[in-house]
N, C-alpha and C positions, 0 to 999 in steps of 0.2 A: 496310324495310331502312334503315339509318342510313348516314351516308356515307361512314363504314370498312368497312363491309360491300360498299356499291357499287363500291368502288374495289380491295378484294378480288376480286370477282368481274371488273372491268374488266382487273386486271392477271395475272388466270387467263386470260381470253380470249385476252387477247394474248401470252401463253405459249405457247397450244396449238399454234402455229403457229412455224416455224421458216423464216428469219428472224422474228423474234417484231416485233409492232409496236408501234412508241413510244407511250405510255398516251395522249397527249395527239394523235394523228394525228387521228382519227377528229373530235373535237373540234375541232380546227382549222378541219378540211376542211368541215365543217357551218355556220362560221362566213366561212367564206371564200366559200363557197356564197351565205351570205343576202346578204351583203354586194355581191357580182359582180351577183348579180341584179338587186338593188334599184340598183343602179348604170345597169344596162341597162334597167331601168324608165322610170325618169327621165331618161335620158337620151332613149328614145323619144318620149314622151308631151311635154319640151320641145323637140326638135329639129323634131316634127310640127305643133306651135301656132305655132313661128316661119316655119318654110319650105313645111309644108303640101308638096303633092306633090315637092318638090325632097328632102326631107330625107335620104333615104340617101345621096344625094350628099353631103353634110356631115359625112358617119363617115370617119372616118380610116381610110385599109387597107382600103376596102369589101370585104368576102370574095368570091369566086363558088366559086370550087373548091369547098371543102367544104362548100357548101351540092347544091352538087351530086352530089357524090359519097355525100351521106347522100340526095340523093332516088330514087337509082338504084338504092341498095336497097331496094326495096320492101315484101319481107317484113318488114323491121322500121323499119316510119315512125314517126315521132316529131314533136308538136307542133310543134317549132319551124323555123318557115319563114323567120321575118323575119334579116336580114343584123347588126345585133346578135349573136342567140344563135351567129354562127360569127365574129365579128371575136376577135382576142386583148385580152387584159388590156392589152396596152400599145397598142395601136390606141384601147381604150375609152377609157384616161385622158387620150391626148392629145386625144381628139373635146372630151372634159371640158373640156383644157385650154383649146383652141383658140375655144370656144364659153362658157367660164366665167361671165360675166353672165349667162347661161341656169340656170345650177346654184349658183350663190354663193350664194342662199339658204338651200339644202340641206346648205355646204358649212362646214367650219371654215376661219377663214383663210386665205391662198395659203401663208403660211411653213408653218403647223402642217399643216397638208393635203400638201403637199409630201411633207414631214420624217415623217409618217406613213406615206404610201404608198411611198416610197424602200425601207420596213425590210418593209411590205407584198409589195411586189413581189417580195421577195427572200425571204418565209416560203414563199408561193405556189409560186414554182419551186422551193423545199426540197419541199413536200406534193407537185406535180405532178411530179418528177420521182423521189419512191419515195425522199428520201434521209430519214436522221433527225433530221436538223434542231436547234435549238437549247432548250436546257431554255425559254426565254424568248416560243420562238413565238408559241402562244399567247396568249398576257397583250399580244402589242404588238399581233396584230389584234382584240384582245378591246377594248384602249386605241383601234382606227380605230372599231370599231363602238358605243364610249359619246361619240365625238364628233360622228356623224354619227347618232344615235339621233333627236333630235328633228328635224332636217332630214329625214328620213326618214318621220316621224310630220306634218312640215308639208307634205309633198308629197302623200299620201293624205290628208291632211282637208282640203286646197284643191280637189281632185276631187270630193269629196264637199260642199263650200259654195257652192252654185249661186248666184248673182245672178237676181231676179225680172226679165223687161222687163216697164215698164209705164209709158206704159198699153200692152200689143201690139200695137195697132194704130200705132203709131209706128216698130216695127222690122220692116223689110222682110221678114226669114225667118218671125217671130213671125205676123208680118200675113196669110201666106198660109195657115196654118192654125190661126187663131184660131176658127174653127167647128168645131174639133175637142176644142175644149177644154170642158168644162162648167162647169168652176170656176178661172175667171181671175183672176189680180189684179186686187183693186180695193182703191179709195183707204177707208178704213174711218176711224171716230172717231179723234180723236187724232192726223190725217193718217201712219195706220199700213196700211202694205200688209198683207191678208187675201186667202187663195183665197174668191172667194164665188160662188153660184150653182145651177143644175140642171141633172142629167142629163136628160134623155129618156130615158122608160121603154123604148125599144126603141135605146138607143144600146150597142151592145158593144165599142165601140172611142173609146176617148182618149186625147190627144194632148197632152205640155205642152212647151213648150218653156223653157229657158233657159240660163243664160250661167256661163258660168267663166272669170275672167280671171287669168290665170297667175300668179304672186307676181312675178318676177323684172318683167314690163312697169312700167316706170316712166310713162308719160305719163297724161296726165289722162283719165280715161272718158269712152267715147264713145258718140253715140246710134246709130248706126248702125254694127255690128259687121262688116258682112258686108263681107269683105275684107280686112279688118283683123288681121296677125299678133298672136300674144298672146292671144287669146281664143279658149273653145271651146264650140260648140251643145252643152249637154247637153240631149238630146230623149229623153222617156218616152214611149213606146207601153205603153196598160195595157188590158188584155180588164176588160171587163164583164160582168154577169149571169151571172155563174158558171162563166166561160168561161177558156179558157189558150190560151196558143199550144205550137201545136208547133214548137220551137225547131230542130230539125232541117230541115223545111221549110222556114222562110223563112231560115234560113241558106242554106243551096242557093241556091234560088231567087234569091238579093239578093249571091251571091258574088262577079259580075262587079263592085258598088259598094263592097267591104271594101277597096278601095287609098283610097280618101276618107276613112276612119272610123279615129280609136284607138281604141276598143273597144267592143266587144259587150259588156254586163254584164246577166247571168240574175237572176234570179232564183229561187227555191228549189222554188214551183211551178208555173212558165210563166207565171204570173202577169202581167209586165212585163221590156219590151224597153228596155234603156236605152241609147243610144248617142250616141256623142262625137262631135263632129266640128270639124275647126278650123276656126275661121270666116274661115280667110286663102284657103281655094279659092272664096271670090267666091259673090256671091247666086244667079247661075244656076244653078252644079254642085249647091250646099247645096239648092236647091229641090226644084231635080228629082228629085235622089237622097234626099230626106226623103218625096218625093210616092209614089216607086216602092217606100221602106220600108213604109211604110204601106197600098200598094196590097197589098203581100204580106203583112205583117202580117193584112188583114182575110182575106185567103186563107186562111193560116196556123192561127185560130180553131178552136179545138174546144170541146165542154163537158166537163166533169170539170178536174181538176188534175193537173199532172207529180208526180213523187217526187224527192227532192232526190237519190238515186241515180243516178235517167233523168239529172238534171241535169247531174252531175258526168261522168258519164262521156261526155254529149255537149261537154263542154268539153275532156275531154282529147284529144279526136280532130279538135277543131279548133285550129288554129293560137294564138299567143300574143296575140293580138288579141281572144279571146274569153273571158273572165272568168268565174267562176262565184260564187254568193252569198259565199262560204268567203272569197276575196280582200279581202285590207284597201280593194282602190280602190272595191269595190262596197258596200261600209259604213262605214267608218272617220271619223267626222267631227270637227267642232271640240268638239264637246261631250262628244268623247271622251279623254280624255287617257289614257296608257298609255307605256310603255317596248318601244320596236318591237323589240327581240334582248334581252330580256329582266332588261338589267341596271336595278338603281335610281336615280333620278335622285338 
């Protein structure tokens, strides 16, 4: 169907119905959606690398009420647990403001970013509160989301651009389960780092560890992360010899340790467990609770493979902290370039 045809039928839709709805709502509101989110993304994932267990105390307006009052119904739960998905729009952007060296990378400007979100804020209560808004809506939060496209696209492929430690035995957290790894960095011709090495024929469980150091940290890198705001343990648990975890199980199991961790990221066939953790709650917490992953991880083991089906839908019944392959944080890298809302650069 060609695109007078599309918009034929969009403005039949919006007919049928009386009051009839503005051709461009729908539209908006899908964009204003991507936008809030990815907002609330980013702002988790750096509020958590700097503050580490303090961080909800850092959101403006921290919500309780209606976080409560959606858990009280019970018949219809819903993913979202964390104090984000219930703060408002202007709580979000002041946290923004308040903390903006954390997000300036991500971000256009202070004038232009301002000057954007002012006409933003103001489409937003036009779409949320049912009115019809202006021929123009549209086109200005269309204009916030081609300036925040690539900050948006550098904040998932920094997730995704782990740093090797090496040698491991040099970093504290690396150092305590470096016998779980088979194929560790090593120093290779050319003084190039390569994973090199062997499994053990009967090993069904590996372990690698490494580093994510945030954009916004300015200071010089350091050898010893643990403790340290700004950086985060990306740790891979992966089954062997043809084996998967049950991702349901060690969820459960390892739930009382999900206030330590940004995210759980699956994998497609249970494959591997990947998880974040910011390395500012200090060597001891990081150990232990990497030690008790892992203990339940090898619990966890089964033989055959998940279905990316099992996958997804044990992601939607757990909270925002748990990721599934589909998500840009669990693949999106530097070697990928792309336009994240879909406009052209």
């Amino acid at each position: 169907m060609n695109r007078a045809g599309k918009a034929r039928t969009a403005k039949e839709q919006n007919t049928s119905i009386w009051p009839p709805l503005p051709p461009d709502r729908i539209d908006c509101y899908s964009r204003l959606w991507q936008l809030e989110l990815w907002l609330r993304d980013i702002v988790y994932v750096e509020l958590k690398s700097r503050y580490g267990g303090d961080w909800e105390n850092k959101i403006d307006g921290r919500p309780r009420g209606p976080f409560s009052a959606d858990k009280r119904l019970r018949h219809m739960p819903t993913r979202e647990r964390g104090p984000l998905s219930y703060v408002t729009f202007d709580s979000l952007t002041k946290t923004i403001r308040k903390h903006r060296r954390l997000f300036a990378t991500y971000l256009p400007p202070l004038s232009i970013w301002n000057a954007r979100l002012e006409e933003v804020r103001q489409v937003r209560n036009r779409v949320a509160h049912f009115r019809n808004g202006h021929d123009t809506d549209s086109a200005r939060v269309n204009q916030l989301l081609v300036d925040v496209d690539k900050g948006v696209w550098r904040f998932c492929t920094s997730y995704n651009d782990p740093d090797p430690i090496y040698p491991p035995a040099r970093e504290k957290v690396a150092r305590r389960f470096i016998h779980l790894d088979p194929f560790p960095w090593t120093l290779v011709g050319d003084n190039k780092l390569a994973r090199v090495g062997h499994a053990p024929s009967d090993m069904v469980l590996s372990v690698t560890i490494e580093t994510l150091r945030r954009p916004w940290l300015k200071s010089k890198a350091v050898a010893q992360i643990a403790g340290k705001y700004g950086y985060v343990y990306d740790i891979r648990i992966a089954a062997r010899q043809n084996c998967a975890f049950d991702y349901s199980n060690f969820l459960k199991s390892t739930e009382h340790l999900h206030h330590l961790v940004c995210h759980f990221l699956l994998d497609a066939y249970g494959g591997s467990i990947r998880i974040t953790i910011p390395a500012v709650h200090g060597e001891n917490v990081i150990v232990s609770s990497v030690a008790k992953f892992v203990e339940r991880a090898e619990c966890a083991i089964e033989r055959g493979q998940a279905h990316t089906g099992q996958v997804n839908a044990l992601v939607k019944a757990w909270p925002e902290y748990v990721l599934g392959p589909d998500h840009p944080l669990s693949f999106l890298g530097p070697d990928m370039p792309c336009a994240m809302f879909g406009f052209a650069s």
